[in-house]
HTML snippet that shows the backbone in 3Dmol.js (N, CA, C, O; Angstrom):
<script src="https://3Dmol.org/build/3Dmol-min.js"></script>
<div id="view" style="width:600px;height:400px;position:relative"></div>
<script>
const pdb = `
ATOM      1  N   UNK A   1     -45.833 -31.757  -5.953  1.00  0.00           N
ATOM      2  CA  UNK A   1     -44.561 -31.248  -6.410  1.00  0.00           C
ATOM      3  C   UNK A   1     -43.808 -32.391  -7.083  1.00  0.00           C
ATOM      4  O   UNK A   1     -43.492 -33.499  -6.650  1.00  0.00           O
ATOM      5  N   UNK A   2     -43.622 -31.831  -8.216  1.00  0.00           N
ATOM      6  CA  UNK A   2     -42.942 -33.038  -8.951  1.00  0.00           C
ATOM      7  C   UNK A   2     -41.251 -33.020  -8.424  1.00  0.00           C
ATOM      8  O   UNK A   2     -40.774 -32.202  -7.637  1.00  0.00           O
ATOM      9  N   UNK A   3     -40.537 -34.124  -9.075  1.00  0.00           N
ATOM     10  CA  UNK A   3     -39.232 -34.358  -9.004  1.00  0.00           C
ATOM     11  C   UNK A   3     -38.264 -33.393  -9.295  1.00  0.00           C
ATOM     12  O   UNK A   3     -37.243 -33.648  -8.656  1.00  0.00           O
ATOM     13  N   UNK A   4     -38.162 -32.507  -9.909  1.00  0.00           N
ATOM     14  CA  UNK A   4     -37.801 -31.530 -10.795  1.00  0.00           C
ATOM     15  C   UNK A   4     -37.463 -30.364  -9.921  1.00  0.00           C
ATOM     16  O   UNK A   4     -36.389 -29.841  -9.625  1.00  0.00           O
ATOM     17  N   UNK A   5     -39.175 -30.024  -9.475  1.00  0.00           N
ATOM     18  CA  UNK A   5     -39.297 -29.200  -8.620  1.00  0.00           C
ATOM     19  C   UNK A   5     -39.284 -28.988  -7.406  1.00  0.00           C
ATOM     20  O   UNK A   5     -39.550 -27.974  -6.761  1.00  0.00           O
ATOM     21  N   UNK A   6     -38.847 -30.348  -7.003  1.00  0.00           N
ATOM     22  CA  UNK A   6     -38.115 -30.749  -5.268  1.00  0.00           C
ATOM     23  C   UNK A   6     -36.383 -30.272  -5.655  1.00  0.00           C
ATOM     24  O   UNK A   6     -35.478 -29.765  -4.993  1.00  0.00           O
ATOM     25  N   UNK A   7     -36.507 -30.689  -6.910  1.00  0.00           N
ATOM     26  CA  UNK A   7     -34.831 -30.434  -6.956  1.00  0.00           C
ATOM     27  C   UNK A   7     -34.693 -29.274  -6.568  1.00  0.00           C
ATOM     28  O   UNK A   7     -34.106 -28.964  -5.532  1.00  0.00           O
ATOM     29  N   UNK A   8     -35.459 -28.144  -7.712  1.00  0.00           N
ATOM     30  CA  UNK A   8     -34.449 -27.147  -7.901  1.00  0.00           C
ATOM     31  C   UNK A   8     -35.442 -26.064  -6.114  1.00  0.00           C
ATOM     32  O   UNK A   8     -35.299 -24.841  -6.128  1.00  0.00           O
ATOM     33  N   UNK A   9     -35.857 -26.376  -5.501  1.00  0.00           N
ATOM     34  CA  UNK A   9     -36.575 -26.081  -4.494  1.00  0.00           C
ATOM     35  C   UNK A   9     -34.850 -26.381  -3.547  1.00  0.00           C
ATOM     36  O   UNK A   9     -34.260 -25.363  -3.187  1.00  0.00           O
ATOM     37  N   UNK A  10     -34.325 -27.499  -3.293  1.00  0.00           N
ATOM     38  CA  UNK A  10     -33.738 -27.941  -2.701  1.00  0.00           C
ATOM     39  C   UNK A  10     -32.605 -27.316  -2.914  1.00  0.00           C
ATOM     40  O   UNK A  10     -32.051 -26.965  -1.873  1.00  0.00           O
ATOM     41  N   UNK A  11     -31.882 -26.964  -4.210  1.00  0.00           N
ATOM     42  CA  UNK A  11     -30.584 -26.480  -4.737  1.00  0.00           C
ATOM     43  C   UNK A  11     -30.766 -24.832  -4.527  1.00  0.00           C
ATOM     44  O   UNK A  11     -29.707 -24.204  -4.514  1.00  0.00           O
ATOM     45  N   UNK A  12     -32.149 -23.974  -4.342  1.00  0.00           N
ATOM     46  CA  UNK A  12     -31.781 -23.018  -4.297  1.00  0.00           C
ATOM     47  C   UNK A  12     -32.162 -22.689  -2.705  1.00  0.00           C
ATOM     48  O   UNK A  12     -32.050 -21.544  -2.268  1.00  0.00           O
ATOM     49  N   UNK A  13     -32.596 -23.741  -1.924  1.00  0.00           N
ATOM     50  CA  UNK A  13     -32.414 -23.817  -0.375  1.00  0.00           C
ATOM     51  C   UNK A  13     -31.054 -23.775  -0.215  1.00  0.00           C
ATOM     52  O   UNK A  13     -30.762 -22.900   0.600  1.00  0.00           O
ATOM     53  N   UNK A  14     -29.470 -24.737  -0.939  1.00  0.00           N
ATOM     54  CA  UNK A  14     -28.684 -24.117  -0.453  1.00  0.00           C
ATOM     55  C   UNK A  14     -27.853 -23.210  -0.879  1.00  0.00           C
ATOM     56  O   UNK A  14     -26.772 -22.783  -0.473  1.00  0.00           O
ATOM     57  N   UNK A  15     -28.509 -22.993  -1.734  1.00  0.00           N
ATOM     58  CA  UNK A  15     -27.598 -21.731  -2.840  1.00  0.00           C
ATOM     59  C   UNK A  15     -28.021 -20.629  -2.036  1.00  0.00           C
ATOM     60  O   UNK A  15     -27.292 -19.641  -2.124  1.00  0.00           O
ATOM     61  N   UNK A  16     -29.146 -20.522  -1.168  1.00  0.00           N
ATOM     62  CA  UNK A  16     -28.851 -19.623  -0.399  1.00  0.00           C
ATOM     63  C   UNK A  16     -28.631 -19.512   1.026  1.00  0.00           C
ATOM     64  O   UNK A  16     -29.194 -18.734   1.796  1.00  0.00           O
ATOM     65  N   UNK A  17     -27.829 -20.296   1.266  1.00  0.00           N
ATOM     66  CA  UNK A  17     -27.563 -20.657   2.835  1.00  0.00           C
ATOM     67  C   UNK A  17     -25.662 -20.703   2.465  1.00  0.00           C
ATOM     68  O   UNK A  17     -24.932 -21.034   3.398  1.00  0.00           O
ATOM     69  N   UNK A  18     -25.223 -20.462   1.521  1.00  0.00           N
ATOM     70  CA  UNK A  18     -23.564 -20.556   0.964  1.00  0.00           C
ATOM     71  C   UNK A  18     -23.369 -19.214   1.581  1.00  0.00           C
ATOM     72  O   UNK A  18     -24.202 -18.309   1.632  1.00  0.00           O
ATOM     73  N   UNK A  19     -22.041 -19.213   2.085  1.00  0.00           N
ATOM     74  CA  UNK A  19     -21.296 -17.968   2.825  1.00  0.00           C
ATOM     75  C   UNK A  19     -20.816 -17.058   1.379  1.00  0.00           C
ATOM     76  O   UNK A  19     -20.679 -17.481   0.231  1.00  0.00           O
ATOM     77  N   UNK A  20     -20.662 -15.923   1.820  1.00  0.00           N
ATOM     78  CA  UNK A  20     -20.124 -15.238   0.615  1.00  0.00           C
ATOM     79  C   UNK A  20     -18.469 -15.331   0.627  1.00  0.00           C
ATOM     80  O   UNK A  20     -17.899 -15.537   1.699  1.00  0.00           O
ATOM     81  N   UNK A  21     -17.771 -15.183  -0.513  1.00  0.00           N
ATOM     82  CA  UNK A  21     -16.536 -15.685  -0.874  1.00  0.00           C
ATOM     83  C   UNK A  21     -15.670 -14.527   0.341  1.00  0.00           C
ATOM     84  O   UNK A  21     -16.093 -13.406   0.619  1.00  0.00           O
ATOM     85  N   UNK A  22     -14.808 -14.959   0.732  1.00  0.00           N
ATOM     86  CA  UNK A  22     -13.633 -14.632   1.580  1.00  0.00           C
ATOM     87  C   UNK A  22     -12.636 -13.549   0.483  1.00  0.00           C
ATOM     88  O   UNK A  22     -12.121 -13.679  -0.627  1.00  0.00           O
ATOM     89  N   UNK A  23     -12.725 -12.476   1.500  1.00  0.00           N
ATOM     90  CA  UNK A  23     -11.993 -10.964   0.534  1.00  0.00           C
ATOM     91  C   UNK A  23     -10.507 -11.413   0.799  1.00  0.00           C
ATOM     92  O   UNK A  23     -10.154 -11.149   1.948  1.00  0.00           O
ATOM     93  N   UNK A  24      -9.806 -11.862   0.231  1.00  0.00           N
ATOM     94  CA  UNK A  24      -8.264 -12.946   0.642  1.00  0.00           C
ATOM     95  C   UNK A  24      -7.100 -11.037   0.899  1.00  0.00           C
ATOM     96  O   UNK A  24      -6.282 -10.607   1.712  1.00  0.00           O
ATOM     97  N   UNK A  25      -7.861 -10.482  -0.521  1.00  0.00           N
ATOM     98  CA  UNK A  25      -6.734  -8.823  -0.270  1.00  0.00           C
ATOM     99  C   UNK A  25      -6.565  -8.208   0.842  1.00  0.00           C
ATOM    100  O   UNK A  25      -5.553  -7.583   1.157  1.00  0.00           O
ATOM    101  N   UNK A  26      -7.616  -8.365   1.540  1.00  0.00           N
ATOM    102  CA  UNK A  26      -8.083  -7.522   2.619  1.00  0.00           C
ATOM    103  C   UNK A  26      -7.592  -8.125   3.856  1.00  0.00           C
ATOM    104  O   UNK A  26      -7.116  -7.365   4.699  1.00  0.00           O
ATOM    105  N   UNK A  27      -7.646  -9.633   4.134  1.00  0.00           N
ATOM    106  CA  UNK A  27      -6.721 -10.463   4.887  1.00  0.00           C
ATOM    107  C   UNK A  27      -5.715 -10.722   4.724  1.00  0.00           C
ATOM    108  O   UNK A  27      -5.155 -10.888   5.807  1.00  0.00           O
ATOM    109  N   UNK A  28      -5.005 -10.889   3.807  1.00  0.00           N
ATOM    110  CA  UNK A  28      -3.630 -10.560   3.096  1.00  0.00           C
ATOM    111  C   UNK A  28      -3.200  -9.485   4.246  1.00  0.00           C
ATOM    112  O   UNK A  28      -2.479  -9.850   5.175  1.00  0.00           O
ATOM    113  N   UNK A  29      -3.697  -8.081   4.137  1.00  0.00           N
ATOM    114  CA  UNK A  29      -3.115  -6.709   4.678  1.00  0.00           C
ATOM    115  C   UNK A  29      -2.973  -6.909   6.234  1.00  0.00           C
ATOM    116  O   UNK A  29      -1.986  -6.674   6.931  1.00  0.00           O
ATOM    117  N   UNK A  30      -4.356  -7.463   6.650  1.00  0.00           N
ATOM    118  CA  UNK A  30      -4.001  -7.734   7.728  1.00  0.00           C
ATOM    119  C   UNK A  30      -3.203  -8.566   8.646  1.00  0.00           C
ATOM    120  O   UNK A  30      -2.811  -8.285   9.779  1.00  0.00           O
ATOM    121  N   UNK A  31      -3.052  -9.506   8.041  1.00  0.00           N
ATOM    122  CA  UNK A  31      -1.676 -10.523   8.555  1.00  0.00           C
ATOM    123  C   UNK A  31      -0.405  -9.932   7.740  1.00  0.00           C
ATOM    124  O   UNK A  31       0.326 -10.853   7.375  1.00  0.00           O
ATOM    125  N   UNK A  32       0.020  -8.759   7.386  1.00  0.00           N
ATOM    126  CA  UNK A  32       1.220  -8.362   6.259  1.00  0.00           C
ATOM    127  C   UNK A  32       2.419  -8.550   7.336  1.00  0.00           C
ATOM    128  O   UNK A  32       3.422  -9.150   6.948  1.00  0.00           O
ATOM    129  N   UNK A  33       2.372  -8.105   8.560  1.00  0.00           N
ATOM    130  CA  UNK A  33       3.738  -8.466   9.611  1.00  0.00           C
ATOM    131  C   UNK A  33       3.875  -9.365  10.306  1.00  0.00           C
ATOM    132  O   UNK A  33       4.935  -9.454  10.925  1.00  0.00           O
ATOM    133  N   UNK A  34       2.739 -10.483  10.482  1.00  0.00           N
ATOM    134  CA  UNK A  34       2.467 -11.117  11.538  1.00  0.00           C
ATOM    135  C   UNK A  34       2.706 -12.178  10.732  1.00  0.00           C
ATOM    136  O   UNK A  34       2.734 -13.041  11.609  1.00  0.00           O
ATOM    137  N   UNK A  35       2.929 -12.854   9.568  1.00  0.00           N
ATOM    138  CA  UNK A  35       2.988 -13.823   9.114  1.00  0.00           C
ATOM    139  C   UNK A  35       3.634 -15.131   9.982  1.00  0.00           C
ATOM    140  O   UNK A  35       4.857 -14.998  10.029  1.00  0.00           O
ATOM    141  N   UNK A  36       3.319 -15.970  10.461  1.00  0.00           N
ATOM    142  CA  UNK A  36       3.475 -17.334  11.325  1.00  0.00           C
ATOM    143  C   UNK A  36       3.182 -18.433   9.974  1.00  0.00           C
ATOM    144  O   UNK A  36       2.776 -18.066   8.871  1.00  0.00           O
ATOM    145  N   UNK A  37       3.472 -19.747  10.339  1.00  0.00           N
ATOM    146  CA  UNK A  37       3.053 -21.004  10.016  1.00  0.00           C
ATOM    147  C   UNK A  37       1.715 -21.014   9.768  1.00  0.00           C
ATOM    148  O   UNK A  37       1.138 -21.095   8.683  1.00  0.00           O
ATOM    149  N   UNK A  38       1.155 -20.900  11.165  1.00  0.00           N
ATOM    150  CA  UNK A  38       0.002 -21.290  11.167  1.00  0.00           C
ATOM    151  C   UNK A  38      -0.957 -20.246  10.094  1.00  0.00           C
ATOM    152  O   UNK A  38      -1.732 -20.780   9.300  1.00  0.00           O
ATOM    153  N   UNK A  39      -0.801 -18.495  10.165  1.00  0.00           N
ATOM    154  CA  UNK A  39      -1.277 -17.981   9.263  1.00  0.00           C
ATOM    155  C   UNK A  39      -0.832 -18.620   7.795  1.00  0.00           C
ATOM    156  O   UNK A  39      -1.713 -18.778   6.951  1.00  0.00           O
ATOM    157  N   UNK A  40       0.114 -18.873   7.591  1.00  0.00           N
ATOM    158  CA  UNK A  40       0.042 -19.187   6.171  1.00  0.00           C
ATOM    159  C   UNK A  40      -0.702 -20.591   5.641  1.00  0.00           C
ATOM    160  O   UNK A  40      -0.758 -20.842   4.437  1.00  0.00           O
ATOM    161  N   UNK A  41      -1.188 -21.357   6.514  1.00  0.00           N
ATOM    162  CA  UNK A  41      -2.086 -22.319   6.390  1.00  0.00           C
ATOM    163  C   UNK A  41      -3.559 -21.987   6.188  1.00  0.00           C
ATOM    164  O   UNK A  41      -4.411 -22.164   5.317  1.00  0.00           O
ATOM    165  N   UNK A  42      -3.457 -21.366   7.522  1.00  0.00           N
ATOM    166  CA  UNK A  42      -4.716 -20.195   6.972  1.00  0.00           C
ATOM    167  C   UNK A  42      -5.561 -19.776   6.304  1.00  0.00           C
ATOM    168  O   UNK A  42      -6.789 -19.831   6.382  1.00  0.00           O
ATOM    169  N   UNK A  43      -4.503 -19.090   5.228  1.00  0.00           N
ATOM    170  CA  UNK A  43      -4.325 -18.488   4.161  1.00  0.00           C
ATOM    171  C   UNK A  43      -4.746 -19.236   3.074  1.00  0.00           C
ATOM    172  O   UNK A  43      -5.760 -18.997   2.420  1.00  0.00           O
ATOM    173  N   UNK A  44      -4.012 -20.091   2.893  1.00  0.00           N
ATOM    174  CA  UNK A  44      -3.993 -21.199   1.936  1.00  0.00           C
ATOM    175  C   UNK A  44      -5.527 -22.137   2.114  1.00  0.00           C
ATOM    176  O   UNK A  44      -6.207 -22.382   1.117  1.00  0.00           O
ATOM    177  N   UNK A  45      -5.865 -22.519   3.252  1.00  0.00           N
ATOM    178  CA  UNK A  45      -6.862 -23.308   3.309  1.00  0.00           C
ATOM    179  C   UNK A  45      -8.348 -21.943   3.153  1.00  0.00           C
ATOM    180  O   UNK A  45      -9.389 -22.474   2.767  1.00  0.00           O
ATOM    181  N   UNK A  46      -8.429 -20.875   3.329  1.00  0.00           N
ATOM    182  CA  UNK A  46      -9.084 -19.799   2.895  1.00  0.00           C
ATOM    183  C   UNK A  46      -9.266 -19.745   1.366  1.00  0.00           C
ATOM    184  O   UNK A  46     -10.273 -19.547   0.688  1.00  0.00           O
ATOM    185  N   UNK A  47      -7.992 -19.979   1.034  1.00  0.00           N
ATOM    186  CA  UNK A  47      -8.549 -20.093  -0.632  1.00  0.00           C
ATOM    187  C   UNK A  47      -9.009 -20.675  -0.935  1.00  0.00           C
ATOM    188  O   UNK A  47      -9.957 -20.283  -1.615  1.00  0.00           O
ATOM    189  N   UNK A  48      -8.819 -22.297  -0.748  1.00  0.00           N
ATOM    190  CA  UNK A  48      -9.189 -23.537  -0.782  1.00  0.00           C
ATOM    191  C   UNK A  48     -11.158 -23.429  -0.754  1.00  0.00           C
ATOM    192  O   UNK A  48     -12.060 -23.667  -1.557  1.00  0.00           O
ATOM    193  N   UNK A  49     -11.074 -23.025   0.403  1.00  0.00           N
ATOM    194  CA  UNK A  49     -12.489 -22.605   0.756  1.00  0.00           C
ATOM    195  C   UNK A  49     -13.298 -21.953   0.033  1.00  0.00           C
ATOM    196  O   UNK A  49     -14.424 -22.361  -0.252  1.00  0.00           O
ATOM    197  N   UNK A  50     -12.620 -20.450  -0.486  1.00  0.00           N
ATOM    198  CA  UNK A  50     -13.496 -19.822  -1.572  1.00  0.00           C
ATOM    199  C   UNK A  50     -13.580 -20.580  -2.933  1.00  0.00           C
ATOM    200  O   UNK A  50     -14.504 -20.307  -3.699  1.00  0.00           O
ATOM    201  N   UNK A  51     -12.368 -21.806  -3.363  1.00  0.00           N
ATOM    202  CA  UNK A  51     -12.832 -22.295  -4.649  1.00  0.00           C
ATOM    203  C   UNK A  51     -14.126 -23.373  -4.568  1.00  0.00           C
ATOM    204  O   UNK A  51     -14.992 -23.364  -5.443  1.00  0.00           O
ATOM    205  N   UNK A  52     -14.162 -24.188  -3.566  1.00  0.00           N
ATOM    206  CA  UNK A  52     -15.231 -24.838  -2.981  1.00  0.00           C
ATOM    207  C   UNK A  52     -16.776 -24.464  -3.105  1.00  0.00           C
ATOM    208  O   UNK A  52     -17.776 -24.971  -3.614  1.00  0.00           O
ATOM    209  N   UNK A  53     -16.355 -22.931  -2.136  1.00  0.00           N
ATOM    210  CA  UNK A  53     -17.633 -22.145  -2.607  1.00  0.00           C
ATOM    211  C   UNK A  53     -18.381 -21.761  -3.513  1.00  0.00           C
ATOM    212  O   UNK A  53     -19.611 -21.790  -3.546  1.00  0.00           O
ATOM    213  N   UNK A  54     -17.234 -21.176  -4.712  1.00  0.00           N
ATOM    214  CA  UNK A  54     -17.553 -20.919  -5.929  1.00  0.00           C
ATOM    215  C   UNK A  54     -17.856 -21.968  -6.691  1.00  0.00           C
ATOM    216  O   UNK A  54     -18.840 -21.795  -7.409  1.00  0.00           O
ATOM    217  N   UNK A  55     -17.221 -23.203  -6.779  1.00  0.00           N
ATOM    218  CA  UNK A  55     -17.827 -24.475  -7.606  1.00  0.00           C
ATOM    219  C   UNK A  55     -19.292 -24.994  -7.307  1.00  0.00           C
ATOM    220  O   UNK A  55     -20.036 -25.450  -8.175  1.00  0.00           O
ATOM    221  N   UNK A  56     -19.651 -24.849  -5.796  1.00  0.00           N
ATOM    222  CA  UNK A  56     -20.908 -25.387  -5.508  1.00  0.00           C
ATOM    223  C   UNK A  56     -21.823 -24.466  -5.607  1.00  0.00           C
ATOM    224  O   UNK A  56     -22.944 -24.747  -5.183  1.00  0.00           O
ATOM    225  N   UNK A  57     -21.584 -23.170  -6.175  1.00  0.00           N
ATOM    226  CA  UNK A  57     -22.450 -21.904  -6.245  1.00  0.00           C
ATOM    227  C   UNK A  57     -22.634 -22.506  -7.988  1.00  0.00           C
ATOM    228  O   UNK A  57     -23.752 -22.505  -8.503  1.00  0.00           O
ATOM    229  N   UNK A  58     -21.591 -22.917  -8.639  1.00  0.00           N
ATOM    230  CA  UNK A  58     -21.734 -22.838 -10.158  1.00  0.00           C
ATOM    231  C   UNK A  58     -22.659 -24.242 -10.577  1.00  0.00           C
ATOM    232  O   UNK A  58     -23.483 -24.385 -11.480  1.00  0.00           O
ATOM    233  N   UNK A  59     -22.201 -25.145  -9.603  1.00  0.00           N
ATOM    234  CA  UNK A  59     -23.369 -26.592  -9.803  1.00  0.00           C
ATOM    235  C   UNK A  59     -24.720 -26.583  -9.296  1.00  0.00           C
ATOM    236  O   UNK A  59     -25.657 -27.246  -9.740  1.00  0.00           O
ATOM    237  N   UNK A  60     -24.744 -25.531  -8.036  1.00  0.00           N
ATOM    238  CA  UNK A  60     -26.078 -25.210  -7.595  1.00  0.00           C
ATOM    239  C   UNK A  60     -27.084 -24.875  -9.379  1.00  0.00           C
ATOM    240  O   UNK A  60     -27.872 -25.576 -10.013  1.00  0.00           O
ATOM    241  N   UNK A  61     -26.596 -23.693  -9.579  1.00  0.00           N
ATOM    242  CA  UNK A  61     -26.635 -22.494 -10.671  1.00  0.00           C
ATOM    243  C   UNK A  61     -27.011 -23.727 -12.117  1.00  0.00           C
ATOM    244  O   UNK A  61     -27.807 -23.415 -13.002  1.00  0.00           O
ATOM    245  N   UNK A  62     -26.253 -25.135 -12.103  1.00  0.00           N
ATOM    246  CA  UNK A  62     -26.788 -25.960 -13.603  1.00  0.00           C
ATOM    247  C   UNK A  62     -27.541 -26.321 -12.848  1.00  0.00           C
ATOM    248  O   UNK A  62     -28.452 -25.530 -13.093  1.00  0.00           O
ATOM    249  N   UNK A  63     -27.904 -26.943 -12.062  1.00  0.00           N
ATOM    250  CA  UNK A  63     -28.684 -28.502 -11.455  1.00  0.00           C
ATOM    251  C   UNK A  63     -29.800 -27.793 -11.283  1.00  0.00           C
ATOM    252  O   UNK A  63     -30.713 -28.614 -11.186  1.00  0.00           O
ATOM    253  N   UNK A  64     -30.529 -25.891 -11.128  1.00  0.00           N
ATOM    254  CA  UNK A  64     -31.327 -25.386 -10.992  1.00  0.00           C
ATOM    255  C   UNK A  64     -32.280 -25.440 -12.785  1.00  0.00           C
ATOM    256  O   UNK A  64     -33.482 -25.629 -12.973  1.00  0.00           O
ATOM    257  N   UNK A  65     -31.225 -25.206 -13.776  1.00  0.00           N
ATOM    258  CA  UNK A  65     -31.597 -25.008 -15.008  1.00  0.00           C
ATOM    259  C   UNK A  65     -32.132 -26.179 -15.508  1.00  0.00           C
ATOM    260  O   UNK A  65     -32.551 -26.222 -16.665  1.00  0.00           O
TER     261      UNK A  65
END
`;
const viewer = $3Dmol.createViewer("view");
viewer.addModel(pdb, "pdb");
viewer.setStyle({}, {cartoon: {color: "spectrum"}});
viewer.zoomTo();
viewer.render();
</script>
């Protein structure tokens, strides 16, 4: 196995081990009365999370090509 093909062996080992993106609308509804501190950190670090996700899904996705 060449170099190449350790890579993209390796990048789509974790391209598929990545969580699927966080439905934020749907958690939104459910914290709609309960809003605290701590939920709105939450919240915020949830997004944080899905952009994370999505960037290392999109570098997985070149570094394979």
């Amino acid at each position: 196995m060449g170099r190449d093909e350790y890579i993209g062996h390796v990048a789509k080992d974790i391209e598929s081990k990545l969580p699927v993106l966080f439905d934020l609308d749907t958690i939104y509804k459910k914290f709609a009365l309960q809003i605290t501190p701590t939920t709105v950190v939450l919240l915020q670090e949830l997004e944080r999370f899905n952009l994370l996700i999505d960037r290392m899904s999109r570098s997985l996705m070149e570094l394979q090509r």
